[in-house]
Structure formats: C-alpha cells, structure tokens
C-alpha positions in Angstrom: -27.8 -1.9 -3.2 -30.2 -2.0 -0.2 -28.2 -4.5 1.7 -30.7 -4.0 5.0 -33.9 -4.5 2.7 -32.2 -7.6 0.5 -31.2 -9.4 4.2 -34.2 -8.5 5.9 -35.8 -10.1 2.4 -33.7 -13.0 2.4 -34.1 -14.0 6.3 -38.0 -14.3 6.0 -38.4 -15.9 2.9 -38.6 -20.3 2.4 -35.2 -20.1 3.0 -35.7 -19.1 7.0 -35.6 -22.0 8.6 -32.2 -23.0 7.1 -30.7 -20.2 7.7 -31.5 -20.1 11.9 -29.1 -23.2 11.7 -25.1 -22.2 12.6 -23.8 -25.3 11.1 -25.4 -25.2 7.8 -23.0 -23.4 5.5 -24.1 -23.7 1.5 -27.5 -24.2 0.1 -28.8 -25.1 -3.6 -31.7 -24.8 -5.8 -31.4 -27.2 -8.9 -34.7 -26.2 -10.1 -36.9 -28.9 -8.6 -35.1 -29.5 -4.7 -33.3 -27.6 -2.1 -30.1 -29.3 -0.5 -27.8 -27.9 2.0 -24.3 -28.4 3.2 -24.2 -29.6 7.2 -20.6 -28.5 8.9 -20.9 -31.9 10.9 -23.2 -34.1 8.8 -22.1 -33.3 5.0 -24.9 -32.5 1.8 -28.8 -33.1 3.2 -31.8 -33.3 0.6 -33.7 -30.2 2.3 -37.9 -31.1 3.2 -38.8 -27.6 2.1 -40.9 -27.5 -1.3 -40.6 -24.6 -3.5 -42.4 -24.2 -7.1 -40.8 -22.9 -10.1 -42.7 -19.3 -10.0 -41.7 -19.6 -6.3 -38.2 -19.2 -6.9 -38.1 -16.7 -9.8 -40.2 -14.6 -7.7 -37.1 -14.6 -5.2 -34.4 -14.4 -7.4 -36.5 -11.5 -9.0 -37.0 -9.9 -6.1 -33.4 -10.2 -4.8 -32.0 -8.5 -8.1 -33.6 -5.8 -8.2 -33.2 -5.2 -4.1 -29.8 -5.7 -5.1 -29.5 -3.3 -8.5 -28.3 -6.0 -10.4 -30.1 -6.7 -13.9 -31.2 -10.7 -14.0 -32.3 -11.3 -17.3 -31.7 -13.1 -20.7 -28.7 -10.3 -21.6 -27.2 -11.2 -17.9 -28.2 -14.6 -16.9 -26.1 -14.6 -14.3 -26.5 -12.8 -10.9 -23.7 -13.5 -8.2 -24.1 -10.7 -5.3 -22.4 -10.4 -1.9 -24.6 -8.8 0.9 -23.8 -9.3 4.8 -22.6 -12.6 6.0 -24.5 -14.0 2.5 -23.3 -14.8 -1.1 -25.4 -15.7 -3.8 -24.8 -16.8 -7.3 -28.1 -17.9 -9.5 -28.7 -18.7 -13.1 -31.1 -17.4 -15.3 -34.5 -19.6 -17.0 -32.8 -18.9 -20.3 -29.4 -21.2 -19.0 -31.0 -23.7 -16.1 -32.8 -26.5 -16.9 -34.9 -29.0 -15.3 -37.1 -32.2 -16.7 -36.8 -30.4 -20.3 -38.2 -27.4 -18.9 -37.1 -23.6 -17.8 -36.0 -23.3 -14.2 -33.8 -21.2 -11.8 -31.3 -22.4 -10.1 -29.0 -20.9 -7.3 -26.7 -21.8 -4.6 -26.3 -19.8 -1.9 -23.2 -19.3 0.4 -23.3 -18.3 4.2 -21.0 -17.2 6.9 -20.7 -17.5 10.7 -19.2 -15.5 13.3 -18.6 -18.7 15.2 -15.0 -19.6 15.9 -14.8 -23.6 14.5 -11.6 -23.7 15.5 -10.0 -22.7 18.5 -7.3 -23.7 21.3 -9.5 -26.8 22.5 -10.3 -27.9 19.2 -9.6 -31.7 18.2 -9.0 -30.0 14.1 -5.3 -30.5 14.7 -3.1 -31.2 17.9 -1.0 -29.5 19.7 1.9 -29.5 17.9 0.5 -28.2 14.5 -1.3 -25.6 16.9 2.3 -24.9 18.0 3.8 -24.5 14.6 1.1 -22.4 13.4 1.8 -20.4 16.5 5.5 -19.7 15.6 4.8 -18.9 11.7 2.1 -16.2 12.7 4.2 -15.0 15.1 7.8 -14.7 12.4 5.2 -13.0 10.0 6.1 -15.2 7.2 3.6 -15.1 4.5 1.0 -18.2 4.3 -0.8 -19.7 1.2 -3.9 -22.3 2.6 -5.6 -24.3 -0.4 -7.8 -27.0 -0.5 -10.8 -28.0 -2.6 -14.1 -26.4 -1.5 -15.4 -26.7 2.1 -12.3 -27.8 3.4 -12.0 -25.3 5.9 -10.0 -22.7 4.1 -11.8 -19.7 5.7 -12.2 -21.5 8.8 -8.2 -22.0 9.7 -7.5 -18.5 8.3 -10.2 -17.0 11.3 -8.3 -18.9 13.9 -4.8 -17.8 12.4 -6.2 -14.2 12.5 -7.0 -14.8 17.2 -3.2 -15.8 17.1 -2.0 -12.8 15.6 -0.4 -10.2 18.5 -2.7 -7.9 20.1 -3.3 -4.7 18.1 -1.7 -5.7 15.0 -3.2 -3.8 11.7 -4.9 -6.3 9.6 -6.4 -5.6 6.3 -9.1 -8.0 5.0 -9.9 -7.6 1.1 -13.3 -10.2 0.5 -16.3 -10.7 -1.4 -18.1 -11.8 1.5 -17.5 -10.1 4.9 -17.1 -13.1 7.1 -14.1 -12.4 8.9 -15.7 -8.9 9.8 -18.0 -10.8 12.2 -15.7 -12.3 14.3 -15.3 -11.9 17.9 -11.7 -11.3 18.4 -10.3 -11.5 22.1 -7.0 -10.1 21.1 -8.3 -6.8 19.8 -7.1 -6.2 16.3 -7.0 -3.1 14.4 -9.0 -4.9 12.0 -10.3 -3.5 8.5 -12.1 -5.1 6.4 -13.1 -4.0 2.4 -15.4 -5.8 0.8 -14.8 -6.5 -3.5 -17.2 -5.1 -5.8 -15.6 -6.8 -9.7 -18.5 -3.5 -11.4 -16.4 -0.5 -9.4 -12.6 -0.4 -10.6 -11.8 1.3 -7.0 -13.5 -1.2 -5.5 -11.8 -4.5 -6.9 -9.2 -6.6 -5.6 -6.3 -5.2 -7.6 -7.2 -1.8 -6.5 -7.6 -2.6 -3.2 -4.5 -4.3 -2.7 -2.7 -1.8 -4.2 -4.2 1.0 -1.4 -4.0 -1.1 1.5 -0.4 -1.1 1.0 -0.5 2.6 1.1 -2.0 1.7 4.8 0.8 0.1 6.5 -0.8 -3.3 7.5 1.0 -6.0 9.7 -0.8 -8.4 7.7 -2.6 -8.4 4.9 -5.4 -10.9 3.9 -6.8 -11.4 0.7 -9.3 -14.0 1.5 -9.2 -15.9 -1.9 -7.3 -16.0 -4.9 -8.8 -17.2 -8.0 -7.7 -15.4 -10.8 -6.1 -11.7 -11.6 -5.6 -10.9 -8.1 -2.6 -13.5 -7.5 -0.6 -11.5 -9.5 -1.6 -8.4 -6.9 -0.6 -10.9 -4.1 2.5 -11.8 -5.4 3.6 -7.9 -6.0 2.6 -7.4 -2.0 4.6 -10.3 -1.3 7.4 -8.6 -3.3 7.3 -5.4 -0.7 7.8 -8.1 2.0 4.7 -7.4 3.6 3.4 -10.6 5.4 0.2 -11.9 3.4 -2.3 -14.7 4.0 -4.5 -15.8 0.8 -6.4 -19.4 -0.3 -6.6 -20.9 -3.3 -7.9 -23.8 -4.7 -6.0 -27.0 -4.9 -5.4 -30.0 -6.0 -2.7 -30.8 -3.6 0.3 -29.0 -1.9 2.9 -29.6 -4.5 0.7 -28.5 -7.3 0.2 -25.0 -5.4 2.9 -22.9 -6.9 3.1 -24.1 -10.3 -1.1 -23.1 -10.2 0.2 -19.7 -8.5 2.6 -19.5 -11.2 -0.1 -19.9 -13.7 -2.6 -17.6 -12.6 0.1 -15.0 -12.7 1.2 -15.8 -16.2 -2.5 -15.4 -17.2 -2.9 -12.0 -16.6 0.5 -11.0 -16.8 1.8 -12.1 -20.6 4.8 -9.4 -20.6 6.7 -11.8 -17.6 8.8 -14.8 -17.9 7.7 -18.3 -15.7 10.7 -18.8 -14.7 11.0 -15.4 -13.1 7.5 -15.9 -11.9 8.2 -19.4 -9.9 11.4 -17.8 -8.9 9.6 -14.6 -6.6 6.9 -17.3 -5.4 9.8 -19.6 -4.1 11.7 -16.4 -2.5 8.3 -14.5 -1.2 5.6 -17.3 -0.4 7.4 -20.0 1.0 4.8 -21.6 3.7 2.0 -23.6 2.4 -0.8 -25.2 4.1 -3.1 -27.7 2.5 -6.2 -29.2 4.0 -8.7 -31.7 3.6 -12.4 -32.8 4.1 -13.3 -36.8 4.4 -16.7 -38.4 5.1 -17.1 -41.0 7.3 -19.2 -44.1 6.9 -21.9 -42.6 9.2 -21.9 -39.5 6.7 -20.3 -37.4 9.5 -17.6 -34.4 8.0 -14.4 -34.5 9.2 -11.4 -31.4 7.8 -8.0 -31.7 8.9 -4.9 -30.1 7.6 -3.4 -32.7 5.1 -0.1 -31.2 4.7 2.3 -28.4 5.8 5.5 -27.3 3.5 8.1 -25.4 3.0 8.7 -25.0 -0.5 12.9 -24.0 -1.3 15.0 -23.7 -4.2 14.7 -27.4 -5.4 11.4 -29.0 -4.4 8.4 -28.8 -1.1 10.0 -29.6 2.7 6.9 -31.5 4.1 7.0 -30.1 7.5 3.2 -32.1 8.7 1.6 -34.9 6.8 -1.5 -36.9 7.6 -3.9 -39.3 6.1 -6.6 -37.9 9.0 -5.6 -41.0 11.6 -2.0 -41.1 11.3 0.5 -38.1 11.7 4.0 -37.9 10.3 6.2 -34.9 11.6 9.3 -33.7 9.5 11.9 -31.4 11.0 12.5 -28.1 10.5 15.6 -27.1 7.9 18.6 -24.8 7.9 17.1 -22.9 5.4 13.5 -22.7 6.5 14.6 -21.7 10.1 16.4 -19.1 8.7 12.9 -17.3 8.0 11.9 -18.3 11.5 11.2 -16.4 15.2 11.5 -19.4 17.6 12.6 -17.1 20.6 9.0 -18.1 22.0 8.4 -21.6 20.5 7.2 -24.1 23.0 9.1 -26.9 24.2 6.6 -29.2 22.2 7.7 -27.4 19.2 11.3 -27.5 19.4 11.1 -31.5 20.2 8.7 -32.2 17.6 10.6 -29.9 14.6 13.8 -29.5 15.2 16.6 -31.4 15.0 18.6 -32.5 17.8 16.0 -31.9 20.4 14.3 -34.6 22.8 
C-alpha cells in the first residue's frame, strides 16, 4: 500500500475542504450527496457537488493506490491508511434513482484531546473515579452506540495512566498513535491488517502478551477478537476494549455471545463466569441532540458487574446525576491509597 501517495491523494481531492475541519469526524457519499458528521453540531448536508464518474474515479483511484481489488468479484473496499478509514461499495451493490452509483463513508481521526481535566464531559467526581480505576489497573469495557465517544474517553484514560507505563495499542485505524501525551508513555501501537494472519487481531494479541504491557488496548471489539480479549483478561493483564451496545446491562451477555460465536467447543455458563471474574468495570456512554441540533456525549452509566447482577456505580439522564456507593466486593479490586477526598465522600460508605 502507498499509504504517503493514497493520503497525499485523499487530502487534495473534493474532499479537501472537509477534511481541514478538526471537528468533523465521518463523511458519506450516498451516490448523489455528501454529508458529514460535526463533533458539536451533529450530521450536515455537505454544499460540495460531485458526479457519479467523479466519485468512481476516486474510489478507483484509491484502490489501486491502496492494492486492494474494487470490482464486481469484491465490491467491497474498506482500507485503513493514516489517521483515515474508508469503507465503499461497489456500482454492482449501490444504488441511486434506479441507477448504478458508489457510495462510501469515510471515517477520520484527530490528535486533539476532546477530553481533558477542564472538560464539562463529566464532573469531577466521575473524573475522580476514573482516576482511581486506571490507577488499580482493573480491566475496563466502554460501549456505546456509534459516535458516542468511545475512542474519545479511551484517549483521555490513556493521559491518566502513570508515567512510563507500557501500553500496547492493537487498531484498525492509528488514532491513538497521534496523540500528544504529557505523561510520556512507552506507547506501541500495531495497526490490524484482517488479509495478513500475523497481522490480525488474534495474532496480535497473542504477541503483545509475549511483550509485557501494563495495559493493553484493543481499540474495538466486534467480533472473533473478544474471545482474544477475554483469554488476556484470563492472564490478569489489565485491558481496555469498546464495543457496541445497547445498554450497560446487555454488555456481557453480548461479550458472552461473541465469544460463543467463534468458540463452539466452550460452555456459556463458563463463558459469563470468566467475564464476571476478569472484566468487571463497565462504562457506557451516550450521545443526545439538542433542540438547536447541538451534540452533546456524556457517560450514561458506570457498573460493576458481580456474581448476581450490575452495581450501578454513576447514572445520568445527561442533566441529572445519581451516585451509588462503592461495595465490599468491588473495593476489594480497588487502590484507593490515593483517592481524593471528593471520591471517598461521593463513593464510599460512611464518609461525609
């Protein structure tokens, strides 16, 4: 793939002036318009025109800079390539007005730190609690439905992490390779290639923890790799993963399941069981619109899930906040030698 070719490509074609913009995250072709996703300001009807040969010319163009064959065989081309990921369908699949199109929807990354210690995402005291499970190492699942912030809350997590920790990144996309961290990681970052058997997710995760990592981040699971996540879990190595969600309780059973799909020799039971001993801290987040169309992402819920049922440690509607304390049980997995006097007053019992 010639990666410095295909972004040099991408950056000057129609799609320039989009692109220039640091809050625009996801744009679309549906054969006929071009929208784009707006951090602040939600989905926007793009003014740039593009014709039909305009945009097979680019997808074209981008396969072969890429090395991937785009064609009635594969209509299907989904490439990762710097800070971009694109996924486009074929004219023999897309459709638009009766007629062939393209169509493609394109993914981008920032460098930018959207949340940070004077953010309004969350207050203080979830910035506390946050604080105190990054610093006990306890593994974390995030999930949420698309654009929630996901990524986003997994890049702060990462600038809360002690100073010199080894953290291994497995991604399609290399976003978390462009940050600017001020507490100096010993971060690595491997980027997914599904066509190289060395270079998948299973593989990966299976030689970074022949690497000795602090922490190890596999940026999302969808599919096979949760049952790679789960086995790193198992060698109580601390791991941070997404997934997708439809709410916090429904996390592990859909954990469960993914492992059961690619894994038919295991029992559920035994399954559910190592999720509820390994992966036992779950954060779930949201994104609302407002009236005025503005976005606003917040963290919905945060649980901790034990023998019997989910703890709900943080709940909010995005106005109204409900704090839960802290039990036996969860403390037990728990550093609070260094918790903040906000902390202990908001989760723990018998404090004021």
């Amino acid at each position: 793939m010639e990666i410095v070719r295909l972004i040099d490509y991408l950056e000057k074609s129609f799609l320039a002036p989009l692109l220039l913009n640091d809050d625009i995250t996801d744009i679309s072709y549906n054969g006929e318009d071009i929208y784009y996703l707006d951090n602040n300001y939600g989905r926007r009807k793009s003014e740039i025109k593009i014709s039909y040969q305009t945009a097979k010319d680019f997808l074209r163009q981008v396969a072969n800079l890429a090395e991937k064959q785009f064609s009635f065989q594969k209509p299907e081309l989904d490439i990762s390539f710097g800070r971009y990921r694109l996924n486009a369908l074929h004219q023999s699949v897309c459709r638009k007005n009766n007629a062939e199109s393209v169509c493609f929807s394109l993914r981008l990354t920032t460098a930018n730190l959207r949340i940070n210690q004077n953010a309004q995402t969350f207050g203080q005291e979830i910035m506390d609690l946050l604080d105190v499970l990054v610093h006990s190492q306890v593994s974390l699942v995030i999930g949420g439905l698309t654009g929630s912030g996901k990524t986003e809350l997994q890049k702060y997590l990462l600038t809360r992490m002690r100073a010199n920790s080894r953290v291994i990144v497995i991604d399609n996309v290399l976003e978390l390779d462009q940050m600017n961290l001020q507490n100096q990681l010993d971060l690595n970052v491997w980027q997914v290639d599904e066509n190289r058997q060395q270079s998948s997710i299973q593989q990966l995760v299976k030689t970074a923890l022949r690497s000795n990592p602090d922490w190890l981040i596999v940026a999302e699971s969808r599919g096979a790799e949760m049952l790679d996540v789960l086995n790193s879990a198992l060698t109580g190595h601390p791991i941070i993963t997404t997934i997708h969600a439809f709410d916090i309780t429904s996390m592990p059973e859909r954990m469960t399941r993914m492992v059961m799909m690619n894994s038919q020799t295991t029992q559920l039971n035994e399954v559910y069981q190592d999720i509820v001993y390994h992966l036992r801290f779950y954060i779930y987040l949201k994104r609302q619109y407002s009236t005025d169309g503005l976005v606003k992402r917040y963290i919905s819920s945060i649980a901790y899930l034990n023998k019997e049922s989910m703890e709900e440690i943080y709940g909010s509607d995005g106005l109204n906040h409900c704090y839960g304390k802290l039990s036996d049980e969860a403390l037990k997995s728990l550093d609070i030698s260094k918790a903040s006097p906000l902390f202990r007053q908001t989760f723990l019992r018998g404090q004021k």
